[in-house]
C-alpha positions in Angstrom: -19.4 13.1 -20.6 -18.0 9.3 -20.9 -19.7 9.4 -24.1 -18.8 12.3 -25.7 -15.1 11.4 -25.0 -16.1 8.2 -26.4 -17.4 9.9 -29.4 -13.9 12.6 -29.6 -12.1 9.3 -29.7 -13.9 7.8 -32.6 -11.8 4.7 -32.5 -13.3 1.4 -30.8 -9.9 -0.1 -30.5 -8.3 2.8 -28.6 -11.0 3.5 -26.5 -11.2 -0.1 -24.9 -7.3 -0.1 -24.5 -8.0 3.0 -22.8 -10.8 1.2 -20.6 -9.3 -1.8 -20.0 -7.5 -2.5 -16.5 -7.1 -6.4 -16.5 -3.2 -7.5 -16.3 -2.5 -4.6 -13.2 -5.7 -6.5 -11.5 -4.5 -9.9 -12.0 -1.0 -8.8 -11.1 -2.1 -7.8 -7.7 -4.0 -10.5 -7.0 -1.1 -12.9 -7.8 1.2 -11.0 -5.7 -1.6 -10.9 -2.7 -2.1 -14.9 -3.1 1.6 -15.7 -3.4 2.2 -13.2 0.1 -0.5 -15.2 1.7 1.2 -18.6 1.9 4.7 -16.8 3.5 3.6 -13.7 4.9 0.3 -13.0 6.3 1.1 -9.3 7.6 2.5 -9.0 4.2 -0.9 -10.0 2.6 -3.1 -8.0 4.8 -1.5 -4.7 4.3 -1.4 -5.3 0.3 -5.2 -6.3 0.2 -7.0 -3.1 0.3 -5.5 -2.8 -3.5 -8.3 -5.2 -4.4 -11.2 -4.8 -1.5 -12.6 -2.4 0.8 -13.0 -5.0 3.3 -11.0 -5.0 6.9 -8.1 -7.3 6.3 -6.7 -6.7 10.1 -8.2 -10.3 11.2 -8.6 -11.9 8.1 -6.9 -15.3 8.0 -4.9 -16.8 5.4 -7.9 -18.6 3.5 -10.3 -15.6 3.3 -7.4 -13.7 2.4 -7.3 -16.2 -0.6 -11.1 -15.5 -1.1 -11.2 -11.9 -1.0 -8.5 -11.9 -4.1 -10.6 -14.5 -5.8 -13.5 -12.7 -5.3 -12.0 -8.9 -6.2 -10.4 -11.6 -9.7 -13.8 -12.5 -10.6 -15.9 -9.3 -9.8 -13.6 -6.9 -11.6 -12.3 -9.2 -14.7 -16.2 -8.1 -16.2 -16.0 -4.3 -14.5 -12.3 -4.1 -15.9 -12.2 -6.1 -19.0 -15.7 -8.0 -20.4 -18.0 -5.0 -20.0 -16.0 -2.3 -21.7 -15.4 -4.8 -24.5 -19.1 -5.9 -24.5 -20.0 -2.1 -24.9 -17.7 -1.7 -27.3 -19.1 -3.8 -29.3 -22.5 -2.7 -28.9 -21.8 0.8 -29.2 -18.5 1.8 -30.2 -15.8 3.7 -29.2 -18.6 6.3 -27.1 -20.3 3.1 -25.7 -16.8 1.7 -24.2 -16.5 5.2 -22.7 -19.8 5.7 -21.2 -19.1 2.5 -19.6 -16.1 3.1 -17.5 -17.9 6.6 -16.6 -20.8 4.7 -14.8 -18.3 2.5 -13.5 -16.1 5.0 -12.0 -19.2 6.6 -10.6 -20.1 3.3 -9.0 -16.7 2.8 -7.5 -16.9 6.7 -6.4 -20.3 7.1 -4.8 -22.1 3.8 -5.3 -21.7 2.8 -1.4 -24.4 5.0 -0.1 -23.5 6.8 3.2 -25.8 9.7 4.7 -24.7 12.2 2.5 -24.5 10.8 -0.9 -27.9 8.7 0.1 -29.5 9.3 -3.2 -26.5 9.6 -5.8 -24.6 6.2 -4.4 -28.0 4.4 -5.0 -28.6 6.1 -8.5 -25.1 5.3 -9.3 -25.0 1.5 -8.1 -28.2 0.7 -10.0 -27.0 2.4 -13.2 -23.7 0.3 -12.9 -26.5 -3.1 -12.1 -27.5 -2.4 -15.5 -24.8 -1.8 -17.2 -23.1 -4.7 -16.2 -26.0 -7.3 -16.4 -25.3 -8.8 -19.6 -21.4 -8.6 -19.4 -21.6 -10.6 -15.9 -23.5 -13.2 -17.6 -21.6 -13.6 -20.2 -18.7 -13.9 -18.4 -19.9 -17.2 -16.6 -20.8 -18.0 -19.8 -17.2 -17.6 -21.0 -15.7 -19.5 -17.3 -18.1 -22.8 -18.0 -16.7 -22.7 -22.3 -13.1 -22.5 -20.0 -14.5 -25.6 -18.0 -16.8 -27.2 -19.5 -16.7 -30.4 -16.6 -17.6 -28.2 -14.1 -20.5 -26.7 -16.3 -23.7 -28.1 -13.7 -21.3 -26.8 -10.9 -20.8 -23.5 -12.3 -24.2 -22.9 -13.9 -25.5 -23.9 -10.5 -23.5 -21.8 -8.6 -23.8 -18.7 -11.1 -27.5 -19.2 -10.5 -28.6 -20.3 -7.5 -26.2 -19.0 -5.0 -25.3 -15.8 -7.5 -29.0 -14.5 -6.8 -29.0 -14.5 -3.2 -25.6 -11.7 -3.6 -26.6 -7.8 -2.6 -25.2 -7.3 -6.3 -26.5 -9.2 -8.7 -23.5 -9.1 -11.4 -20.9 -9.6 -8.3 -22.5 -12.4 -7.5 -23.0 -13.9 -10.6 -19.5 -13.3 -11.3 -17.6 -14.8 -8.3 -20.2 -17.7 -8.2 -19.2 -18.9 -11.6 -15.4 -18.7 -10.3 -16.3 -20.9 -7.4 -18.1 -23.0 -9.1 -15.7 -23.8 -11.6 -12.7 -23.8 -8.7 -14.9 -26.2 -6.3 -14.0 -23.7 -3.6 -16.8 -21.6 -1.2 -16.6 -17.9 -1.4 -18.8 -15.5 0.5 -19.5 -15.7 4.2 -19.5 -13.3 6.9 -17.3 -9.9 5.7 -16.0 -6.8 7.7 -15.7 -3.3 6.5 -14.4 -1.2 9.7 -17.5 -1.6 11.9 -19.8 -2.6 9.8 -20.0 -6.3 9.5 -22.2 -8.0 6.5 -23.7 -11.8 6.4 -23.0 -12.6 2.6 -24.5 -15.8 1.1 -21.6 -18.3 0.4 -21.0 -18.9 -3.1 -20.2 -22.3 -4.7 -19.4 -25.7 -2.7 -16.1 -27.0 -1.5 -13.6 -26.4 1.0 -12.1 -23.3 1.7 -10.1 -21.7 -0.6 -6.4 -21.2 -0.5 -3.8 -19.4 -1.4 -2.8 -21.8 -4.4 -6.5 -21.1 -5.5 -5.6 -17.6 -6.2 -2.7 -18.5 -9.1 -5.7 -21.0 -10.5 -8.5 -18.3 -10.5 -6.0 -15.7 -12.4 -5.0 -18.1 -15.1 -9.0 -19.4 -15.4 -9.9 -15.7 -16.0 -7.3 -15.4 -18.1 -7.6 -17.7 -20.3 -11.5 -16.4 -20.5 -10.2 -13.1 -21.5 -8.7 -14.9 -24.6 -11.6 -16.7 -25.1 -13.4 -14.0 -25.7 -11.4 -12.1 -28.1 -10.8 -15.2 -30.0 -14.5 -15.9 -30.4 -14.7 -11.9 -31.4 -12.0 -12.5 -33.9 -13.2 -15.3 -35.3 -17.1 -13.7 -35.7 -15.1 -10.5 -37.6 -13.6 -13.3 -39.9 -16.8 -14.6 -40.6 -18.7 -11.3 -40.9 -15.7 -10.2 -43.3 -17.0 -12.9 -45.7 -20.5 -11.6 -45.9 -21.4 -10.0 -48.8 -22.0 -6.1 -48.8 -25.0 -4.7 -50.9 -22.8 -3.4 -53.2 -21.3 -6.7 -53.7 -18.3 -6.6 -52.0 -17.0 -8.0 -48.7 -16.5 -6.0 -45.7 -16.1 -6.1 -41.5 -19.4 -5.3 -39.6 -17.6 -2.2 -37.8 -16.2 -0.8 -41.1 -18.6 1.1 -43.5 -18.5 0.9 -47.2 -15.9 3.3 -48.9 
């Protein structure tokens, strides 16, 4: 269905603004840091926004983490993948996208009775978002390029032992390039799960949050500069008729 919507749409351009949910993420995130360093009830009770985690006994630094982890996870499920897809196939491909996604984020944690479609769904949404994750921590070490060993280590090594292998890769490269440590022991009502840490360094805090949303940030505009900048480029190449035109365009 995503991508025959994708295909009614037609345009690329419309269907990624469509798909695209980045500025309300980083908005909540900023507002969930900022509550954390005055009001901890305050931050607790806004946090679900970004996690399904418990946030009842969470203490002011993992409070921090969560939002840096939900900052770096959904930046590619919100923003790089759609635009990644996009790119690859158009206005349908962007569309199809956010329909596995939504299906992930709908069914993808497997209880007894959606056992089989929450696994089908999270491993459809692995795939989908393999490349895009990776290129996002290709896009956070071009953003910091002195931290490059830290974050390629930490998008790596520590990224690989994560249950989801584009979450971690994700939220690794973030840590890496902050020089915090994310992960750790997390709660989700009674269930409690022992997640690899990610990165090295202290603890992060709630000043770490402000620095992860501009990093990602200024990724995003990374991104559409170097996409920009490789239409410019394209524009110049010669068509076989001669003339000059943009890869995404065809000939008139």
């Amino acid at each position: 269905m995503g991508w025959l919507a994708g295909a009614a749409v037609r345009s690329p351009t419309v269907a990624v603004a469509v798909t695209l949910a980045g500025s309300e993420l980083r908005r909540v995130a900023t507002s969930v840091g900022r509550k954390a360093a005055v009001d901890l009830a305050a931050a607790r009770a806004e946090l679900p926004s970004l996690v399904g985690r418990d946030p009842s006994e969470l203490s002011q630094s993992q409070i921090a983490a969560a939002a840096i982890e939900s900052v770096a996870e959904n930046t590619v499920d919100a923003v790089v993948a759609p635009v990644f897809w996009a790119l690859v196939a158009g206005a349908p491909g962007a569309a199809a996208y956010r329909a596995v996604n939504t299906m992930d984020a709908m069914a993808g944690h497997r209880n007894d009775r959606y056992e089989r479609f929450g696994w089908a769904s999270a491993r459809l949404d692995d795939v989908a978002n393999y490349l895009p994750a990776r290129l996002f921590a290709i896009l956070i070490i071009a953003c910091r390029p002195g931290r490059r060993h830290s974050i390629l280590r930490a998008a790596t090594v520590d990224g690989a032992l994560h249950p989801s292998p584009n979450a971690g890769a994700a939220e690794a490269a973030v840590a890496g390039a902050l020089g915090v440590e994310l992960g750790g022991r997390l709660r989700y009502g009674p269930r409690v799960e022992d997640r690899p840490t990610l990165g090295q360094g202290p603890q992060p805090q709630p000043g770490d949050v402000d620095e992860a949303v501009a990093l990602v940030d200024r990724a995003e505009r990374l991104m559409l500069a170097a996409i920009l900048a490789a239409g410019f480029v394209a524009s110049g190449l010669p068509t076989s008729a001669g003339r000059f035109r943009l890869p995404w365009r065809r000939p008139s």
